[in-house]
Backbone as XML, in Angstrom:
<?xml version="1.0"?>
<chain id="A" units="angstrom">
  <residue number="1" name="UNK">
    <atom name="N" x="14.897" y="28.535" z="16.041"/>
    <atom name="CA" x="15.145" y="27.966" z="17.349"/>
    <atom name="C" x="15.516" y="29.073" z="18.330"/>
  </residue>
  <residue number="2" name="UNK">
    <atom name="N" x="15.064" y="28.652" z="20.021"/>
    <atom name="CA" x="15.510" y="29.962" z="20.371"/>
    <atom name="C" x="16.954" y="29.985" z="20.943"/>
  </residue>
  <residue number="3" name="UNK">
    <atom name="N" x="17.005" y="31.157" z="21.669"/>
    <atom name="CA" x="18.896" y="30.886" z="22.518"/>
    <atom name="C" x="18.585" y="30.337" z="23.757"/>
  </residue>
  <residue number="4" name="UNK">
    <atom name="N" x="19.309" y="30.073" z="24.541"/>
    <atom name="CA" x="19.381" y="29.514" z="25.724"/>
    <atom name="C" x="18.802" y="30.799" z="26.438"/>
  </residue>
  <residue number="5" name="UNK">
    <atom name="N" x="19.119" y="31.759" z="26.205"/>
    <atom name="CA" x="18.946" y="33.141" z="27.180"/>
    <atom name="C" x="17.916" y="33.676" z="27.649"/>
  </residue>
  <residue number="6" name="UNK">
    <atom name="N" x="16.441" y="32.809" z="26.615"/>
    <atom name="CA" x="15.310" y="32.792" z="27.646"/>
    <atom name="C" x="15.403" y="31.938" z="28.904"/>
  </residue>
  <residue number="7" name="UNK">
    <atom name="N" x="16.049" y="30.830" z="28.812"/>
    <atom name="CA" x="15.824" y="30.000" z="29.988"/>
    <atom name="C" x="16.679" y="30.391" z="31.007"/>
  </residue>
  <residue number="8" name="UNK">
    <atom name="N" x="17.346" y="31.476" z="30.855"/>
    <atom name="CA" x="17.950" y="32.194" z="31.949"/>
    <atom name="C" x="17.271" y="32.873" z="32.396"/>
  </residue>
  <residue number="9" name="UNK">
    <atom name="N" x="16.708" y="33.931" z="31.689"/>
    <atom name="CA" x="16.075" y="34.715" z="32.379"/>
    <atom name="C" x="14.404" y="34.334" z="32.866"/>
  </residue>
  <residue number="10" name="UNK">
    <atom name="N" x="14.047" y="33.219" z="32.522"/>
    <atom name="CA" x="12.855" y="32.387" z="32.729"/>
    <atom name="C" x="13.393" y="31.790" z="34.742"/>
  </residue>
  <residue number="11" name="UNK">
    <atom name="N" x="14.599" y="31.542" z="34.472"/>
    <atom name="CA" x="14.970" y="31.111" z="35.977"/>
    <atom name="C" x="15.280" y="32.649" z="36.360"/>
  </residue>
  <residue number="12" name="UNK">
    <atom name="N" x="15.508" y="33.524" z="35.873"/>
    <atom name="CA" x="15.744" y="34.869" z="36.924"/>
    <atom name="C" x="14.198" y="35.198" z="37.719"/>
  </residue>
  <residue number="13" name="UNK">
    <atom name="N" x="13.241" y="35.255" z="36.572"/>
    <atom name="CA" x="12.008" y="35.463" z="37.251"/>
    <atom name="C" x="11.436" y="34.336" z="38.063"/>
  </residue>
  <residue number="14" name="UNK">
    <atom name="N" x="11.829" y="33.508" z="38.022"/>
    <atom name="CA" x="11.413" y="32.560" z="38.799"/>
    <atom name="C" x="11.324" y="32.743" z="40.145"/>
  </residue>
  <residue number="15" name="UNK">
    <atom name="N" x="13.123" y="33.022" z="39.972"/>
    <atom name="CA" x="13.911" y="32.997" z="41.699"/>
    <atom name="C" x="13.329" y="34.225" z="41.987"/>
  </residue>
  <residue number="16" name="UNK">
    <atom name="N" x="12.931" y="35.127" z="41.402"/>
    <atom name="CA" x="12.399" y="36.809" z="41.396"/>
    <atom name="C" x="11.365" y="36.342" z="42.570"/>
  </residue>
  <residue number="17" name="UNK">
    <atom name="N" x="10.542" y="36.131" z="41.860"/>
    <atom name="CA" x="9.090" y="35.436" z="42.193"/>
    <atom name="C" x="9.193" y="34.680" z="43.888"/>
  </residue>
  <residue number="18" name="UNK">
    <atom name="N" x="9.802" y="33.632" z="43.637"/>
    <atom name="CA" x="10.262" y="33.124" z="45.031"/>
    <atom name="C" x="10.497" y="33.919" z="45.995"/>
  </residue>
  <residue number="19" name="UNK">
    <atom name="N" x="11.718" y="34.905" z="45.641"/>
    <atom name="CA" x="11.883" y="35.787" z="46.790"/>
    <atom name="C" x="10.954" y="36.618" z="47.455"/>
  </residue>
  <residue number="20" name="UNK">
    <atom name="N" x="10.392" y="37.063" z="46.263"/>
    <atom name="CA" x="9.200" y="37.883" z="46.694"/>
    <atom name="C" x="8.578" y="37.471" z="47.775"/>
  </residue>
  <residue number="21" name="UNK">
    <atom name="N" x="7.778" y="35.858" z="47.155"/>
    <atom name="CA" x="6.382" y="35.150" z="48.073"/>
    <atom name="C" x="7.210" y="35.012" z="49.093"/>
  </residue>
  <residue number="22" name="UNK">
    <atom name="N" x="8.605" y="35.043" z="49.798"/>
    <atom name="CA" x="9.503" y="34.840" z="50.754"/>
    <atom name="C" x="8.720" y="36.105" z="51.825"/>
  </residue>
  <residue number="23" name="UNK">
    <atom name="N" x="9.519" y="36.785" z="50.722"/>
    <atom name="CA" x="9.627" y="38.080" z="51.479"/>
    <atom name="C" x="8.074" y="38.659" z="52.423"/>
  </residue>
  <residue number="24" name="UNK">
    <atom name="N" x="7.159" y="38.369" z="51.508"/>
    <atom name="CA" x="5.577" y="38.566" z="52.032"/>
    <atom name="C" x="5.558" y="37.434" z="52.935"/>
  </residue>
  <residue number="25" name="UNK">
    <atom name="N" x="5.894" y="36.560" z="53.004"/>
    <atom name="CA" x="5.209" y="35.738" z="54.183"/>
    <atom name="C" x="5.873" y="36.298" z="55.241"/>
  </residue>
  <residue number="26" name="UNK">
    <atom name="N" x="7.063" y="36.309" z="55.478"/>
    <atom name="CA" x="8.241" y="36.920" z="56.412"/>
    <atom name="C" x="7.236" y="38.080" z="57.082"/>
  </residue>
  <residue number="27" name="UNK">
    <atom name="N" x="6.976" y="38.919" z="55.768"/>
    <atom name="CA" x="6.223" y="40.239" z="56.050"/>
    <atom name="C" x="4.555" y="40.104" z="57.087"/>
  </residue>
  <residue number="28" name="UNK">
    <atom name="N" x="3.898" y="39.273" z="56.721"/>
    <atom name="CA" x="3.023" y="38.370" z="57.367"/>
    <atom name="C" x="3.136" y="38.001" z="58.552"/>
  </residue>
  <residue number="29" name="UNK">
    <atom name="N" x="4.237" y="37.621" z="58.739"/>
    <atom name="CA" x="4.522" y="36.914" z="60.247"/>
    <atom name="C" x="4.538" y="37.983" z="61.307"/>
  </residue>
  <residue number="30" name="UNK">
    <atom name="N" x="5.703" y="38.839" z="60.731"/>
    <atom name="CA" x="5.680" y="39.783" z="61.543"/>
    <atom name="C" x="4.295" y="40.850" z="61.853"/>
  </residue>
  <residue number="31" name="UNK">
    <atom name="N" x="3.723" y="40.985" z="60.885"/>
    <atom name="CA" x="2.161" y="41.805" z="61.275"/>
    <atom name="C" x="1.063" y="40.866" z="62.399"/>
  </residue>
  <residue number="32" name="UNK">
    <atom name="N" x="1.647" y="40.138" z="62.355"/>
    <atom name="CA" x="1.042" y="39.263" z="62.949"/>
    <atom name="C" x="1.329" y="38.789" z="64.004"/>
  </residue>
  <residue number="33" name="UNK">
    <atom name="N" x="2.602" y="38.805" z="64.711"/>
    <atom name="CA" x="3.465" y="39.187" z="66.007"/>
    <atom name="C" x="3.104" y="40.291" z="66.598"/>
  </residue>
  <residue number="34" name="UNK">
    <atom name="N" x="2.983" y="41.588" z="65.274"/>
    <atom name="CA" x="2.876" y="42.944" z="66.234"/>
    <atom name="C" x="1.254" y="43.064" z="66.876"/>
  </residue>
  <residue number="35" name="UNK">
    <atom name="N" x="0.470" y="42.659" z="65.659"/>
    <atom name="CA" x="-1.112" y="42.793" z="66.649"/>
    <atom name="C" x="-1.209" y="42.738" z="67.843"/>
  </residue>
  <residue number="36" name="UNK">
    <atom name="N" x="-2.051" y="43.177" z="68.370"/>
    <atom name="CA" x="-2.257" y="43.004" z="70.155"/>
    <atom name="C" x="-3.285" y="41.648" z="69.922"/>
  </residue>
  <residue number="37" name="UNK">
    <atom name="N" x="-3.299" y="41.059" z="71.215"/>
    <atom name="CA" x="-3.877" y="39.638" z="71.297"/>
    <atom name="C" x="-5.119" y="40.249" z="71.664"/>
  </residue>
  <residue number="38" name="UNK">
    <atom name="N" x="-6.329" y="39.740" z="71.189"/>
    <atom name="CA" x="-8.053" y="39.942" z="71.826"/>
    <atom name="C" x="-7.738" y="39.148" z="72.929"/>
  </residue>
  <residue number="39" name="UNK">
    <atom name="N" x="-7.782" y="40.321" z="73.859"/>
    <atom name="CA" x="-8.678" y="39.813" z="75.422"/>
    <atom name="C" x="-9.425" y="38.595" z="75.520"/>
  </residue>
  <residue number="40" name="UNK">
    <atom name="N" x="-9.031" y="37.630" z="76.065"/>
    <atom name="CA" x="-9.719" y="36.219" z="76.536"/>
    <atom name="C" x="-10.949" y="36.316" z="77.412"/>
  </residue>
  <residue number="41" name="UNK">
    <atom name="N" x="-11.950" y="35.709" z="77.203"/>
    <atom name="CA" x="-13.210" y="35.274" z="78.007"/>
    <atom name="C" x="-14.179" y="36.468" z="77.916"/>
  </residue>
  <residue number="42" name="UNK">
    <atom name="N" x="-14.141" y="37.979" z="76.776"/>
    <atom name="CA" x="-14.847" y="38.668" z="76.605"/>
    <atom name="C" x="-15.772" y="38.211" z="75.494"/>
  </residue>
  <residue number="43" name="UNK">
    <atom name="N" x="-16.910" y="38.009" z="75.374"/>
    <atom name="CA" x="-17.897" y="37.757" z="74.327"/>
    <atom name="C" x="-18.321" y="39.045" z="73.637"/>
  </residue>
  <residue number="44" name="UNK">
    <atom name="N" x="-17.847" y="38.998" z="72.475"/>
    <atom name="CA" x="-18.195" y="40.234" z="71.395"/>
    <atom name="C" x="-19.609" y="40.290" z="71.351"/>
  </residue>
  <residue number="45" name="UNK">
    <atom name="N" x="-20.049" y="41.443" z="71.543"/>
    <atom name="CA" x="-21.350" y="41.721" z="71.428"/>
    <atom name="C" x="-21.973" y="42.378" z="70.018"/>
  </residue>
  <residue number="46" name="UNK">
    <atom name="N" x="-22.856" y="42.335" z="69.582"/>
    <atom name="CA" x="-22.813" y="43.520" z="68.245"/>
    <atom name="C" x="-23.559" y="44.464" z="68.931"/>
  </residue>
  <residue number="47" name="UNK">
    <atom name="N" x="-23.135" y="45.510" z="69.343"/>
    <atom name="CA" x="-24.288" y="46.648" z="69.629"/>
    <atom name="C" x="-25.708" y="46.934" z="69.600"/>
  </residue>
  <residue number="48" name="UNK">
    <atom name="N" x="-26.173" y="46.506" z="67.774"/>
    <atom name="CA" x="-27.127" y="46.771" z="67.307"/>
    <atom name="C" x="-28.474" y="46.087" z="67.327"/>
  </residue>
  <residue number="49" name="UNK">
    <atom name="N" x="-27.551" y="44.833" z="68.247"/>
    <atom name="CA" x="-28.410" y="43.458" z="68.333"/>
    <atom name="C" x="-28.581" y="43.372" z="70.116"/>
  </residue>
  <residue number="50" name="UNK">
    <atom name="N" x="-27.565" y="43.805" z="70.664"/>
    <atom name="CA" x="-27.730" y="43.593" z="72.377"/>
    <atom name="C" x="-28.823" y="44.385" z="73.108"/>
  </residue>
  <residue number="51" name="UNK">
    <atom name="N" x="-29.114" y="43.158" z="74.140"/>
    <atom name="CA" x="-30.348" y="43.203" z="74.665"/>
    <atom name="C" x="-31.599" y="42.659" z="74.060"/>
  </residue>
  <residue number="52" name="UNK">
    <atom name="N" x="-31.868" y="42.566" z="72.965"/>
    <atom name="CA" x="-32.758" y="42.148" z="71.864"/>
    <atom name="C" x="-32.892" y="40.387" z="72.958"/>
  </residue>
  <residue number="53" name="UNK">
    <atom name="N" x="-34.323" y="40.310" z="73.305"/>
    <atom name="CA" x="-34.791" y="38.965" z="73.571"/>
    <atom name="C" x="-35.148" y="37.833" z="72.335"/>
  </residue>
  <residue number="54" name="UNK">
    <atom name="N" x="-34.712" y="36.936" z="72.065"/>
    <atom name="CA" x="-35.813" y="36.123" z="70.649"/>
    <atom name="C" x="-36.975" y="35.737" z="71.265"/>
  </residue>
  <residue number="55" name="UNK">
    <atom name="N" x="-38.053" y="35.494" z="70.024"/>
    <atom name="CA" x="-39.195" y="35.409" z="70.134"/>
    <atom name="C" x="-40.093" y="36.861" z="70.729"/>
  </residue>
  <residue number="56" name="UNK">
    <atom name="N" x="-41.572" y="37.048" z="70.221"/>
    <atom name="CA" x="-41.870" y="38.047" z="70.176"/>
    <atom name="C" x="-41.635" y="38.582" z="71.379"/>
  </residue>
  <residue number="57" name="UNK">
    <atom name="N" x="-41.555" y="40.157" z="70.756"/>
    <atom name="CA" x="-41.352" y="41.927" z="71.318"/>
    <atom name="C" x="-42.503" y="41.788" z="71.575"/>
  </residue>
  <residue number="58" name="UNK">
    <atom name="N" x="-42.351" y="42.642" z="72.994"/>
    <atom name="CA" x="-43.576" y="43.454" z="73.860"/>
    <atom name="C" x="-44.125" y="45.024" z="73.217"/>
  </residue>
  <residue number="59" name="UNK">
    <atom name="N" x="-45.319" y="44.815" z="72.798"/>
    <atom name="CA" x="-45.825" y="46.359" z="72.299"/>
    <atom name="C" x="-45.133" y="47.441" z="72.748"/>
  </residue>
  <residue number="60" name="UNK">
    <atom name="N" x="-44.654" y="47.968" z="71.857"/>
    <atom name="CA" x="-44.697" y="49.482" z="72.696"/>
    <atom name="C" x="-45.644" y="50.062" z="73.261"/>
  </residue>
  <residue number="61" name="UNK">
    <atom name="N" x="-45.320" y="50.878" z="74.316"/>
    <atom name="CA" x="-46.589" y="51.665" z="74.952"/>
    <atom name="C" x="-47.274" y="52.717" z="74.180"/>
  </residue>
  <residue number="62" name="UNK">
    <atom name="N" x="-46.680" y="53.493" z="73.170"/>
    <atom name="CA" x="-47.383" y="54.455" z="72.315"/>
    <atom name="C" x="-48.069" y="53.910" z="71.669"/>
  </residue>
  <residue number="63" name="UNK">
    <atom name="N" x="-48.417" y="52.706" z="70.917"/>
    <atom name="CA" x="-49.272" y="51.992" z="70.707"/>
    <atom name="C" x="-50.444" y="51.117" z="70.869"/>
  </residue>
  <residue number="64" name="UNK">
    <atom name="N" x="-50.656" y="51.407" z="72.038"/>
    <atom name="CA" x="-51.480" y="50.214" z="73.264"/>
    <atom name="C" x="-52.354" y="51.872" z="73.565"/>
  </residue>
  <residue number="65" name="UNK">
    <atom name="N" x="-52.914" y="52.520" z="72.717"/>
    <atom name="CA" x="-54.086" y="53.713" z="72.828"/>
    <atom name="C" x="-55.401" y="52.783" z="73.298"/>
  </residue>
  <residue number="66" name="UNK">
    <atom name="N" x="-55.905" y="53.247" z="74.014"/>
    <atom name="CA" x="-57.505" y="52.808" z="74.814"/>
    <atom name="C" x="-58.842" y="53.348" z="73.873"/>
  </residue>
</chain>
């Protein structure tokens, strides 16, 4: 049979544990206070894609040889 003295230390890690996930959310909040806020009413663009019309591209001119 066992001693009681796991179930002590079964509640030490417990409360361990608790504090911890405490402590990280706490930690969370605050990273999350400090960020700077994204600028309102700017539409993110991707670079790699802007300007790009849908539906077909116009030939290039180096290609259009006579």
């Amino acid at each position: 049979m066992r001693s009681n003295g796991t179930t002590f230390t079964k509640r030490q890690r417990e409360r361990a544990k608790r504090e911890k996930k405490q402590e990280k959310a706490i930690k969370r909040v605050q990273r999350k206070a400090e960020r700077e806020p994204r600028p309102e009413g700017e539409d993110e663009v991707d670079p790699d894609i802007a300007g790009i019309v849908p539906g077909p591209q116009p030939i290039p001119d180096e290609m259009l040889v006579d």
